[in-house]
C-alpha positions as CSV (number, residue, x, y, z in Angstrom):
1,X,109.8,51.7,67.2
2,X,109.7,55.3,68.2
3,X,107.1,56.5,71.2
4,X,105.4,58.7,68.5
5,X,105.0,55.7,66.3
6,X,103.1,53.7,69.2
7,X,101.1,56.5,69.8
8,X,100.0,57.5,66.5
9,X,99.1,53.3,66.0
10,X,97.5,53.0,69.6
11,X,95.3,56.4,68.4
12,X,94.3,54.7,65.1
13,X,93.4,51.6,66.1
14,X,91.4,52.5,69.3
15,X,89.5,55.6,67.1
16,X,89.6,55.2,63.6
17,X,90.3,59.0,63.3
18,X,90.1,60.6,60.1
19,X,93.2,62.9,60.9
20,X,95.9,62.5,63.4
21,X,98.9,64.2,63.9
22,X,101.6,63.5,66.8
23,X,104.2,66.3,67.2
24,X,107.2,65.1,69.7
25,X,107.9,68.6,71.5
26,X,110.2,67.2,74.2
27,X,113.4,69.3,72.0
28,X,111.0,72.3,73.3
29,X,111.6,71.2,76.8
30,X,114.2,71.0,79.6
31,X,115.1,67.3,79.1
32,X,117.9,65.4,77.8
33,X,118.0,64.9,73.8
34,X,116.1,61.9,72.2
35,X,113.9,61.7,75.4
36,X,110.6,61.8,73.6
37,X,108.8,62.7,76.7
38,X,106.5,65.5,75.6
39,X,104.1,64.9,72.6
40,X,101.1,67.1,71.1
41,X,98.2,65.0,70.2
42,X,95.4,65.8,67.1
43,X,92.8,63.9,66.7
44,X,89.7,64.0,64.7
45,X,87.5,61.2,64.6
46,X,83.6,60.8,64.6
47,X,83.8,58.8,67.9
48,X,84.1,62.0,69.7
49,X,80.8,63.2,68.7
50,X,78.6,63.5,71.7
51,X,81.5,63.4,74.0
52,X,82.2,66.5,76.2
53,X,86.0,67.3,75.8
54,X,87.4,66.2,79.0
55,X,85.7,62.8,78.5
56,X,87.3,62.5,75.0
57,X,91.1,63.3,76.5
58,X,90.3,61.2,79.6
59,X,89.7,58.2,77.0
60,X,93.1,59.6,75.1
61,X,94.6,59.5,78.2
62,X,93.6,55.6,79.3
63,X,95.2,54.4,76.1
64,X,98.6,55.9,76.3
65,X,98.4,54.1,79.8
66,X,101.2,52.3,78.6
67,X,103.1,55.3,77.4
68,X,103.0,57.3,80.4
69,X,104.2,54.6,82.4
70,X,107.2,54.1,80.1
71,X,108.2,58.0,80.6
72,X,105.8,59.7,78.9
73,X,105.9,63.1,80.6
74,X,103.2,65.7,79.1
75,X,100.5,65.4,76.4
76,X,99.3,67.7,74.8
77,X,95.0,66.8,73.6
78,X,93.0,68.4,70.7
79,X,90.3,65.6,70.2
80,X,87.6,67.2,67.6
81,X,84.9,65.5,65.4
82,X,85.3,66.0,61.5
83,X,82.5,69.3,61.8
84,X,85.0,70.3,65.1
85,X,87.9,70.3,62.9
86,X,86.2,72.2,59.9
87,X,85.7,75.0,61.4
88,X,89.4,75.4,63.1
89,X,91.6,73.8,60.6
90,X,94.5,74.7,62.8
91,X,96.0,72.9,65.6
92,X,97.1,75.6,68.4
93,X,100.5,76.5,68.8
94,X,102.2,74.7,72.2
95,X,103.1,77.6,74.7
96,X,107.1,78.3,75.4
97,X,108.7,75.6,77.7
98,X,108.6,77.1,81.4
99,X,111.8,75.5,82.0
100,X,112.8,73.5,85.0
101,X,113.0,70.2,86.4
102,X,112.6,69.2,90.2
103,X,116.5,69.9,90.6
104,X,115.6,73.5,89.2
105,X,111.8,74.3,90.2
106,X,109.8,76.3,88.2
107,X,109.3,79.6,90.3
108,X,105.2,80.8,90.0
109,X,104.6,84.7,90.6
């Protein structure tokens, strides 16, 4: 079973969301082919409603537990409710790879 499998069956179980979408992006990023290390995340479900956002990708976060011990590197959160969702319709594009690794560190201006 692919990582983006697990995580799109960990996200529907745990939320019953009415959309979800899991994009691997690791090919985006500076790390060997097939590593499926680097994943976008959307995820509309009525659950979030009354949740501030950074409570609703902390609980995102707790349950690919799992998956970031298993080499899950980055994760990428949209978490809206249905109304949320409505009104954006559109999941933001990922911004380009900064390249690097910690054998080549990224250099910050």
């Amino acid at each position: 079973m692919t990582r983006k499998t697990r995580i799109e069956e960990t996200l529907m179980v745990a939320l019953s969301p009415s959309r979800i979408e899991v994009t691997d992006e690791s090919s985006r990023h500076n790390v060997p082919s097939g590593s499926e290390s680097h994943f976008k995340v959307l995820v509309v479900s009525e659950g979030f409603a009354n949740q501030p956002l950074l409570a609703r990708h902390r609980q995102i976060n707790r349950l690919l537990t799992a998956e970031f011990a298993q080499g899950l590197h980055a994760l990428a959160v949209h978490a809206w409710t249905p109304d949320e969702w409505s009104r954006k319709e559109a999941v933001p594009a990922s911004p380009p790879c900064r390249g690097g690794s910690k054998a080549d560190p990224v250099r910050r201006a």
